[in-house]
C-alpha positions as CSV (number, residue, x, y, z in Angstrom):
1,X,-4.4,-56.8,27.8
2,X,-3.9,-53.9,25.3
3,X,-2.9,-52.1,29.1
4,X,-0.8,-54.4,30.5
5,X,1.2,-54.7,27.6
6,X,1.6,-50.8,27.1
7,X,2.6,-51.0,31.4
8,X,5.4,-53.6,30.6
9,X,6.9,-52.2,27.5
10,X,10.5,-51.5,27.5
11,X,11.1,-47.9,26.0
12,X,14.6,-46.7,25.2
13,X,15.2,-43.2,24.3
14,X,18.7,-42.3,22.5
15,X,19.4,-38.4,23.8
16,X,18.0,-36.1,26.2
17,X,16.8,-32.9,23.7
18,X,14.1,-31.3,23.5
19,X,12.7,-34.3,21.1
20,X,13.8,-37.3,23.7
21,X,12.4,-35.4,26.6
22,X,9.0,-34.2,24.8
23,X,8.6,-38.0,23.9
24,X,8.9,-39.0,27.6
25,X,6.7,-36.8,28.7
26,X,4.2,-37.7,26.2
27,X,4.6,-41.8,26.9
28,X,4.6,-40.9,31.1
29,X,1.4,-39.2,30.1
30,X,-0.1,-41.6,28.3
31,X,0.5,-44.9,30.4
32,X,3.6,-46.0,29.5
33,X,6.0,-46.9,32.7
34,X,9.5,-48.6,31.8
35,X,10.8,-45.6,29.5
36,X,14.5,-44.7,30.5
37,X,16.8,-42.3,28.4
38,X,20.4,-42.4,27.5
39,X,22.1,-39.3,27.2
40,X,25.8,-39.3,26.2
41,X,27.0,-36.2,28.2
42,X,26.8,-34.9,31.5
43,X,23.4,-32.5,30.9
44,X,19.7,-32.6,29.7
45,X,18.9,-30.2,27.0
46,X,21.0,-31.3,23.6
47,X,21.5,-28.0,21.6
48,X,19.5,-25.8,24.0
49,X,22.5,-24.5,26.2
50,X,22.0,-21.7,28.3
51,X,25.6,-20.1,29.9
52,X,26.7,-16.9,31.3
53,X,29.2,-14.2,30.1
54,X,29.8,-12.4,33.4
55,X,26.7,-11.8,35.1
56,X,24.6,-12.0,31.3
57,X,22.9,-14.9,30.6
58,X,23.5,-15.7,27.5
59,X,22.7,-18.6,24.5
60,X,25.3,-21.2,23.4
61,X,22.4,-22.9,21.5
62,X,18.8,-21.9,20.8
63,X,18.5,-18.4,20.4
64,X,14.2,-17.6,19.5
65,X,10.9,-19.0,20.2
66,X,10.1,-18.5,16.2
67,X,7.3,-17.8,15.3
68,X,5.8,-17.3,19.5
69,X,1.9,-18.2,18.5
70,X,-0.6,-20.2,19.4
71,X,0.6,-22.9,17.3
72,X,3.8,-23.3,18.4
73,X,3.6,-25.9,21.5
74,X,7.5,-24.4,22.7
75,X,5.6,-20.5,22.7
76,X,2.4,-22.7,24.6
77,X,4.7,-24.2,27.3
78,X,6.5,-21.4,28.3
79,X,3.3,-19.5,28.7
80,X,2.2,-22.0,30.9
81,X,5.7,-22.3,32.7
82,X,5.8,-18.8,33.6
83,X,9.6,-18.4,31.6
84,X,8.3,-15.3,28.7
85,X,8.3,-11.4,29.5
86,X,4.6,-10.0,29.4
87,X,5.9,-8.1,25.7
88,X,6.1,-11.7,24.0
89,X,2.3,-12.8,24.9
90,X,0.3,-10.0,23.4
91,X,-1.9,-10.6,20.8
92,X,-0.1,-7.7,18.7
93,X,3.2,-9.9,19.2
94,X,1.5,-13.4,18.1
95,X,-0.1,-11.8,14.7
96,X,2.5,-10.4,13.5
97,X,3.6,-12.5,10.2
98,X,7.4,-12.0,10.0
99,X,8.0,-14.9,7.4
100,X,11.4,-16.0,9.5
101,X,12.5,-12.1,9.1
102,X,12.3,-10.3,12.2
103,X,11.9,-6.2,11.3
104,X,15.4,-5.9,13.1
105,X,16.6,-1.5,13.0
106,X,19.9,-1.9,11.3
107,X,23.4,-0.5,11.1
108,X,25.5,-0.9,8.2
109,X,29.4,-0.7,8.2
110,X,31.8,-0.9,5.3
111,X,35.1,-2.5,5.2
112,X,37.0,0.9,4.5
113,X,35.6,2.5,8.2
114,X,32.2,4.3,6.8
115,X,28.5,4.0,8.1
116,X,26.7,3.7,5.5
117,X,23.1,5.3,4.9
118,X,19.9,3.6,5.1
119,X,19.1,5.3,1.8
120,X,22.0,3.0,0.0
121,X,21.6,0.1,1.9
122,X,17.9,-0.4,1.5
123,X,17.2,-0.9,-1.7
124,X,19.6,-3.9,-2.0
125,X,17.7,-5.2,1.4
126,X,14.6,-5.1,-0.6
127,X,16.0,-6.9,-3.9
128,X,17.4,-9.4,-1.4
129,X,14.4,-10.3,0.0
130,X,11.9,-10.0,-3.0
131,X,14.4,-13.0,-4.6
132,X,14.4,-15.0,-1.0
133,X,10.6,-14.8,-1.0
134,X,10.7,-16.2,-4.8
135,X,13.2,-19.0,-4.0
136,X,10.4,-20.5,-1.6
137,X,7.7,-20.8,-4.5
138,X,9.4,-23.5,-6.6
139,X,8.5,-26.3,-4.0
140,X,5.1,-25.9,-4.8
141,X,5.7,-24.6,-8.7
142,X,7.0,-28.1,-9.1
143,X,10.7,-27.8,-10.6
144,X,13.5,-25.2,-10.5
145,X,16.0,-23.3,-12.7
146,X,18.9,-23.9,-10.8
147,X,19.9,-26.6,-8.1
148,X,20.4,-24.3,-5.3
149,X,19.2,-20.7,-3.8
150,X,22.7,-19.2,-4.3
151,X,22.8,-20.2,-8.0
152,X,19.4,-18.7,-8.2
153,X,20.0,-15.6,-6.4
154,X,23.2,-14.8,-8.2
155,X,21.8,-15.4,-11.5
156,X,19.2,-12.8,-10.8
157,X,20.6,-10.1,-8.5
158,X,23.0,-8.4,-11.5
159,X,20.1,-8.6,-14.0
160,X,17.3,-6.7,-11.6
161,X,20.3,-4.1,-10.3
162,X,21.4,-3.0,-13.6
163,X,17.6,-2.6,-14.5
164,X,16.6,-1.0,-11.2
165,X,20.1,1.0,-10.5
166,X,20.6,1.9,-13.5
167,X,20.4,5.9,-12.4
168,X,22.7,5.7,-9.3
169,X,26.6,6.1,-9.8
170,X,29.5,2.9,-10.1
171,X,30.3,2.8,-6.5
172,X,26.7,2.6,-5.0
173,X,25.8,-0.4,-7.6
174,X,28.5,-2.2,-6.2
175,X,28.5,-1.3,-2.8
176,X,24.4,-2.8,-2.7
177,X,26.0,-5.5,-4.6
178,X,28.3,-6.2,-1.7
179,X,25.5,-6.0,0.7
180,X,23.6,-8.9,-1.3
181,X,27.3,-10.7,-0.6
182,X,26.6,-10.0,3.1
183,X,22.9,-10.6,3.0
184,X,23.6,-14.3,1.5
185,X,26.2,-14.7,4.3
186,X,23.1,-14.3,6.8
187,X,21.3,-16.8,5.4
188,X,23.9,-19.2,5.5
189,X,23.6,-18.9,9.5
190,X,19.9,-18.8,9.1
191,X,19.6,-21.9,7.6
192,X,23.1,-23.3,8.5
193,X,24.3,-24.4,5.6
194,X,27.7,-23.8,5.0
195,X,27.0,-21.9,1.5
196,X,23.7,-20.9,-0.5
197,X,25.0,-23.0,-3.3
198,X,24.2,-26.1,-1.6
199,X,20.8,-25.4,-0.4
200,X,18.5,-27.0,-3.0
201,X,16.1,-24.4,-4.5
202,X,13.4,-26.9,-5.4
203,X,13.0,-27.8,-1.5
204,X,13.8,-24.3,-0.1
205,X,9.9,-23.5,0.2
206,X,9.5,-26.7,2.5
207,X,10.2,-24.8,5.7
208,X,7.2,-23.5,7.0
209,X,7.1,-20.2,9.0
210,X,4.7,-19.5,12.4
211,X,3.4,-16.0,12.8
212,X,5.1,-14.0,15.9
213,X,7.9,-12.1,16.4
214,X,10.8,-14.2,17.4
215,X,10.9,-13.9,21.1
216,X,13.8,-14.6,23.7
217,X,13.5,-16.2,27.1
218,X,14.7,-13.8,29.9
219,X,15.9,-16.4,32.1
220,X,17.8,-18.3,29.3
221,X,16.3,-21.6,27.1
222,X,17.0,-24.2,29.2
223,X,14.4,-23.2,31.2
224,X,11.7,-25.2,29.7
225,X,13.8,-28.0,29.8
226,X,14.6,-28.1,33.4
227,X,11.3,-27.7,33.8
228,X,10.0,-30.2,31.3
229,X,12.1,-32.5,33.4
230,X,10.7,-31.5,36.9
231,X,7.4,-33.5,35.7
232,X,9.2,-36.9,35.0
233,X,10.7,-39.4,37.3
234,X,13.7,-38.3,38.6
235,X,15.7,-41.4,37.7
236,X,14.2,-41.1,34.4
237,X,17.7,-40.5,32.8
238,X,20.7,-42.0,32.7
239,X,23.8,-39.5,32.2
240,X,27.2,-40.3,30.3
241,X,26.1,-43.5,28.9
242,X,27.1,-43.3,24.9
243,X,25.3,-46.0,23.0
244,X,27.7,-47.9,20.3
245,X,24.9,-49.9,18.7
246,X,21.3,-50.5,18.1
247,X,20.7,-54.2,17.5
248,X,17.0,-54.5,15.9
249,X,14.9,-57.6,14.5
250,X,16.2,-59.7,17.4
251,X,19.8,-59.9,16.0
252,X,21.2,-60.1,19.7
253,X,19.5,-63.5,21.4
254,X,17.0,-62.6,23.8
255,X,13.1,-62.0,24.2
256,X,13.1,-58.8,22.8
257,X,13.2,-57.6,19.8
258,X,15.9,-54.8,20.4
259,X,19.1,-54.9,22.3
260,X,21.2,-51.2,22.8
261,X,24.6,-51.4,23.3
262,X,26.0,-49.3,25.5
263,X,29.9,-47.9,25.1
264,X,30.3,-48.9,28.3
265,X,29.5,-52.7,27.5
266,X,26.0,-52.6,28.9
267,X,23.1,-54.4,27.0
268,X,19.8,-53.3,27.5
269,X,17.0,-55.1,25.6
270,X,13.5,-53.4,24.8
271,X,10.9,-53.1,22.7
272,X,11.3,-49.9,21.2
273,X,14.0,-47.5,20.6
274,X,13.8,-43.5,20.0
275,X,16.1,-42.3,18.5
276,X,16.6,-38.4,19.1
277,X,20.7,-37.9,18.0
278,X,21.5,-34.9,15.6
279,X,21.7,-35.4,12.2
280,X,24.9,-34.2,11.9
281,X,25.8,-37.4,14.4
282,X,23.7,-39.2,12.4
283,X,25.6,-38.6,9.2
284,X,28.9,-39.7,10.6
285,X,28.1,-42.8,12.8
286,X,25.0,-44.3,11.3
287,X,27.2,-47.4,9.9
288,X,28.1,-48.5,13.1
289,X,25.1,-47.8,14.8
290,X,22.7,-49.9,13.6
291,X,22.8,-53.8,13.5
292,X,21.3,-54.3,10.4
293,X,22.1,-51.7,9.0
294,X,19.8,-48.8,8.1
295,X,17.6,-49.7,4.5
296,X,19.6,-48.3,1.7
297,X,17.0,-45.4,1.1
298,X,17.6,-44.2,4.7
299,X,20.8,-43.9,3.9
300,X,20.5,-42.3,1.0
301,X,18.4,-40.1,2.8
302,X,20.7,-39.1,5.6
303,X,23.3,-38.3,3.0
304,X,21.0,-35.8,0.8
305,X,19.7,-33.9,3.6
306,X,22.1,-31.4,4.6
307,X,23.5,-30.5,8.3
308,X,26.0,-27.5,8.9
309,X,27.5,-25.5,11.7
310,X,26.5,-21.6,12.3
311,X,28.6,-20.9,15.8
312,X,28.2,-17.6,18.0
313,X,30.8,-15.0,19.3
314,X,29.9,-13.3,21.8
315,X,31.2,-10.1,22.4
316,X,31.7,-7.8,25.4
317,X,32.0,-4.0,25.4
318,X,33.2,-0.8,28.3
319,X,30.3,1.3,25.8
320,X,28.1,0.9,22.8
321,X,29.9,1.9,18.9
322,X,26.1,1.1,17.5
323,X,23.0,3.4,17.3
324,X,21.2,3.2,20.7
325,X,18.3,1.5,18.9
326,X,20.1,-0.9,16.7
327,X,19.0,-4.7,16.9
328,X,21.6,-5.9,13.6
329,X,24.8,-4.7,12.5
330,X,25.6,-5.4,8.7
331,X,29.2,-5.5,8.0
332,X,29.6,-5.0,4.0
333,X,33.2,-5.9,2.8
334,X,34.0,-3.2,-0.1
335,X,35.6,-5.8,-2.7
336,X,32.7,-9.0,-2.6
337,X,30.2,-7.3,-5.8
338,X,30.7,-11.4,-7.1
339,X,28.3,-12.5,-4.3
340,X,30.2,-15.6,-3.0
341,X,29.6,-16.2,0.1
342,X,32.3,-18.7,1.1
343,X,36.3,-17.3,1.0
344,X,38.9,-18.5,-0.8
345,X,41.4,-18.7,1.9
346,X,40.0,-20.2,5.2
347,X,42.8,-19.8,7.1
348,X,43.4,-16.5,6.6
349,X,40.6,-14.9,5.8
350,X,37.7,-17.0,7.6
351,X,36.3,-14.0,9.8
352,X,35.0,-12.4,6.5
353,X,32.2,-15.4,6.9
354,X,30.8,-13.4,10.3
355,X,28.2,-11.1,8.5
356,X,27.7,-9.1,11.6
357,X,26.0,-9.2,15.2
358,X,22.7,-8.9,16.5
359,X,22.4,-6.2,19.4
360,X,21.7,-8.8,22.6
361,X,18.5,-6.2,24.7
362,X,17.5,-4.9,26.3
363,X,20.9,-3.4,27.5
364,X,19.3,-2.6,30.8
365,X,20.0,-6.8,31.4
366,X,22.8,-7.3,29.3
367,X,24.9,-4.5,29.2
368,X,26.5,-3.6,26.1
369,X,27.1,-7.1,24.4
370,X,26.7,-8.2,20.5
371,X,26.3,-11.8,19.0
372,X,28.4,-12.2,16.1
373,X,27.3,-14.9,13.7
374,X,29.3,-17.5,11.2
375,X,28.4,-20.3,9.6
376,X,30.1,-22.9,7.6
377,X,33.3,-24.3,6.9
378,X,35.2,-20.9,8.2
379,X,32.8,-21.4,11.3
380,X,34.3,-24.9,11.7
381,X,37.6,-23.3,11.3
382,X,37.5,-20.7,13.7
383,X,36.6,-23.3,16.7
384,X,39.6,-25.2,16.2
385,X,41.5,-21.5,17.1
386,X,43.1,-20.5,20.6
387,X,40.9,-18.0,22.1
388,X,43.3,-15.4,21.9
389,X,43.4,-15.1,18.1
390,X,39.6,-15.4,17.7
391,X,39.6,-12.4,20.2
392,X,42.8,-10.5,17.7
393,X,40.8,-11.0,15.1
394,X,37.3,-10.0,16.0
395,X,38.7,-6.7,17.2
396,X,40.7,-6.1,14.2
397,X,37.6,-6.5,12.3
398,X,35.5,-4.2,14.4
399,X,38.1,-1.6,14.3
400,X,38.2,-1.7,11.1
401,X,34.8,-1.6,10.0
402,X,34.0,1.5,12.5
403,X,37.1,3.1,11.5
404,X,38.2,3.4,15.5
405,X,41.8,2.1,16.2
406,X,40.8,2.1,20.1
407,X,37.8,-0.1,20.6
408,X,38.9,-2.8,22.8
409,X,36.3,-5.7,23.5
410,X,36.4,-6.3,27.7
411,X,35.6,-10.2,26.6
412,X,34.8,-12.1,24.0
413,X,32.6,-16.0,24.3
414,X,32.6,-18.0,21.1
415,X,30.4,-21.4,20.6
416,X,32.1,-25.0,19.5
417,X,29.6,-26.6,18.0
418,X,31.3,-28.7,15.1
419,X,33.7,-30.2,17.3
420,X,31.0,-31.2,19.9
421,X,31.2,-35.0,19.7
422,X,27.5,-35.7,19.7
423,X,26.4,-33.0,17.9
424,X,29.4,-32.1,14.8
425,X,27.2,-29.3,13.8
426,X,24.1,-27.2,14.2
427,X,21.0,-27.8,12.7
428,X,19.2,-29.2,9.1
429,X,18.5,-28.0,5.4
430,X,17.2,-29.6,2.3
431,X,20.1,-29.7,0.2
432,X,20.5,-30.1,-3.2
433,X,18.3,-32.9,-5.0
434,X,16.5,-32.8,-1.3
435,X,13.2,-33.4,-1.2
436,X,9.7,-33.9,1.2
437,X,10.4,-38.2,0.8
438,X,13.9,-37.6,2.3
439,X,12.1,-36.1,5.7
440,X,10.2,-39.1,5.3
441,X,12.3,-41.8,5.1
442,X,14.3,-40.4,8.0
443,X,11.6,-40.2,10.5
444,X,10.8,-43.9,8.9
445,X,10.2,-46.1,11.6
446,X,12.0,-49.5,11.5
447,X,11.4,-52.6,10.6
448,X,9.3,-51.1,7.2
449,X,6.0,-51.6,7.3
450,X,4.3,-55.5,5.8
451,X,7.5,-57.4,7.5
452,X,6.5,-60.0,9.7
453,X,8.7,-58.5,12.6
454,X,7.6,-56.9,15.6
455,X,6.9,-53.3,14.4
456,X,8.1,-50.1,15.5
457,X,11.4,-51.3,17.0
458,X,13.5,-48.2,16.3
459,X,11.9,-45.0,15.8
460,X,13.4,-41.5,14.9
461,X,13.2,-38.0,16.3
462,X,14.6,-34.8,16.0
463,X,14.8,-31.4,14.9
464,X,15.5,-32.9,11.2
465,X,13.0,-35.2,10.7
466,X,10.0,-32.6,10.6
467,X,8.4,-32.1,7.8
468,X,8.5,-28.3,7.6
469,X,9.6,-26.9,11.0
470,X,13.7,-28.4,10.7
471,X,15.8,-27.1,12.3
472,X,13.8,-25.6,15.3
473,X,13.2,-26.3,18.6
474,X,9.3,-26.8,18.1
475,X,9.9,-28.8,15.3
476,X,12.3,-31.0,17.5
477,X,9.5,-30.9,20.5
478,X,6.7,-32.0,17.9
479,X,8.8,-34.5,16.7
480,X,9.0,-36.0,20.2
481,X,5.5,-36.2,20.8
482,X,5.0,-37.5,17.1
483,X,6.7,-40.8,18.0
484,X,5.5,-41.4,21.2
485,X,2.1,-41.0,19.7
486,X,2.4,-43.5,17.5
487,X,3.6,-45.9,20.1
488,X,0.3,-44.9,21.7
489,X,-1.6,-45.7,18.8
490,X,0.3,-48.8,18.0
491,X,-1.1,-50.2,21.6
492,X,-4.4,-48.9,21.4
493,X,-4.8,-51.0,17.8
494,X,-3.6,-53.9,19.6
495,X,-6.6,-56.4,19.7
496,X,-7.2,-57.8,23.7
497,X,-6.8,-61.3,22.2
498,X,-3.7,-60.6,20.1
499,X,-0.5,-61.3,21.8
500,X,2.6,-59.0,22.5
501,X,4.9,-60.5,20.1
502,X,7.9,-59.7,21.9
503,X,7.0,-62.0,24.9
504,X,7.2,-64.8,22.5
């Protein structure tokens, strides 16, 4: 019975990420036969995005397998699949504990033309990080000093440099200081969030890091979709069908507990629902998406956990203005010792957001190309720009931080995710007054538990609902398998005797 009923389940799936299509393949595997997925645009693979920039393949979306070791199930699949360069799977490579940090060789520019010396730069590096490292121990210390990890890191930096500097002239100080600016700009993109002040301190320690160093995928990310997808039915998904509504707990007459409105008028009942949207889509649609609505402490939920925007430009150079091993270039504005790490004046000034590049290699592959990297609301800013000025600008910048009038970019690439409809943004992060119950009550599963409704109507997937690996593509795969598991389970309690309630 237990079999039959698992056979004849309906099984909707909201969005074709990495999360939808992981719980697919888990349900396929494990029985389950009427499973269709709804994805609103024309293409599998959600905020994995592979394009090209001339004959480089390049990454709109997903950048790193972090953290490529044996317990990460995206590092495990593209092993199997064939998609990783032989550098990524050595041992060496999946022991080495990084904490989210790759050792990137560095280049540091200044806003008035100078490369600047490792033997300045580093020390500030090192405060940096020593205060990043304590901002992850209050989750388990069990309260915080300050609300956020910009309030904490501010408070602290000027106290430990005027200890620790104390020997080294004016301009140095402030110069490192500057660099701390810069460094809590990176971490904005790191953790996209569009400021440090709004990612909560007391949660910050939540995110849990893999050991390996990060590791790209030659042939570009979507690879291990497209060929996640190869082992489901071909008609699995259905594409450019936007759902409007979920209507759970039989609101919509019918046999089934759960009816999904499509934008396109079509009703499809089922059993369950998975819901795999971003949060960011979440945040802004979930009144209209659910009929009921959602409980008030999923709500409340959705609201505290954060979701921002950290957008790419790629850029396109004749010849490298970078060291020839260089992995990160650092650009430290001269006049930011305060250590905000928004600007004042968006419009005009939004490109002093973009903390640098990362040097895409080997060049060999991708010629001489960098990724420059900006989060937040000056992100958001720059997408709504004509190309043309976001191409001005970037060259301004670089010519002014290397001091060389001539360098001309041959193209530049940028990345839209805010104004993507069905994503507005990038990924997750705790945010202030976060906490591990917020993760909780999002991944929730609806009705709650001790109703006398059918359970496990609408369940909820994603990169944000993980517990400690948000905002990454394993934690967005796991997530996947985590619901269709307990669909599994939920069958496999099901006495032979007891009936499938939604066939009453």
């Amino acid at each position: 019975m237990a079999l039959r009923q698992r056979l004849d389940s309906q099984i909707i799936i909201i969005g074709c990420g990495i999360s939808g299509v992981a719980a697919a393949q888990r349900l396929f595997k494990s029985g389950f036969r009427n499973v269709r997925i709804l994805e609103a645009t024309a293409r599998s693979g959600g905020r994995i995005k592979t394009g090209r920039m001339g004959n480089n393949i390049i990454e709109i979306g997903a950048n790193w397998i972090h953290g490529p070791s044996e317990e990460n199930p995206v590092f495990c699949l593209a092993r199997h699949y064939g998609l990783l360069e032989p550098a990524a799977l050595t041992p060496e490579n999946q022991a080495l504990e990084i904490e989210g940090h790759p050792p990137w060789l560095p280049n540091w520019f200044s806003s008035s033309g100078q490369k600047l010396s490792a033997e300045d730069m580093t020390p500030a590096m090192d405060l940096f990080a020593e205060l990043l490292d304590e901002s992850s121990d209050f989750e388990s210390q069990g309260g915080e000093p300050f609300a956020s990890v910009g309030e904490y890191i501010r408070a602290q930096a000027p106290l430990r440099a005027a200890e620790r500097w104390k020997d080294e002239d004016a301009s140095t100080r402030a110069l490192r200081l500057c660099l701390i600016t810069n460094m809590l700009k990176v971490e904005c993109c790191v953790n996209g969030t569009p400021t440090m002040d709004q990612l909560g301190l007391g949660a910050f320690g939540m995110y849990k890091c893999l050991p390996g160093l990060d590791c790209t995928f030659p042939g570009g990310y979507e690879g291990i979709i497209k060929n996640l997808m190869s082992e489901l039915p071909s008609d699995l998904v259905t594409y450019r069908r936007p759902v409007c509504c979920v209507h759970w707990n039989g609101t919509e007459r019918g046999g089934n507990p759960v009816t999904v409105e499509c934008v396109d008028g079509e009703r499809i009942a089922a059993d369950h629902v998975i819901v795999t949207v971003p949060l960011g889509y979440l945040k802004k649609h979930h009144s209209t998406l659910f009929r009921p609505p959602l409980p008030l402490h999923k709500m409340h939920s959705i609201q505290r956990i954060g979701f921002g925007t950290n957008n790419k430009i790629f850029v396109e150079f004749d010849s490298p203005w970078w060291d020839a091993d260089c992995e990160v270039i650092y650009l430290v504005w001269d006049d930011e010792e305060n250590m905000v790490d928004q600007v004042s004046d968006i419009q005009r000034s939004w490109i002093k957001k973009m903390f640098g590049f990362t040097v895409l290699k080997p060049s060999e592959r991708y010629g001489h190309v960098l990724c420059g990297w900006i989060a937040g609301h000056e992100s958001e800013y720059m997408e709504t720009l004509p190309e043309q000025e976001v191409t001005h600008t970037v060259t301004q910048l670089i010519r002014r931080f290397t001091g060389n009038p001539t360098i001309t970019p041959r193209k530049i690439l940028r990345s839209q995710w805010f104004q993507d409809p069905w994503t507005c943004g990038s990924y997750s992060y705790p945010g202030r007054g976060c906490s591990a119950q917020d993760l909780d009550n999002l991944r929730e599963p609806l009705p709650a538990q001790g109703t006398q409704s059918q359970p496990l109507q609408v369940l909820f997937a994603g990169e944000a609902t993980h517990s400690c690996y948000y905002s990454t593509v394993h934690g967005a795969l796991l997530s996947g398998w985590r619901e269709a598991d307990r669909l599994v389970a939920h069958y496999a309690s099901i006495s032979p005797s007891e009936p499938h309630r939604s066939k009453l």
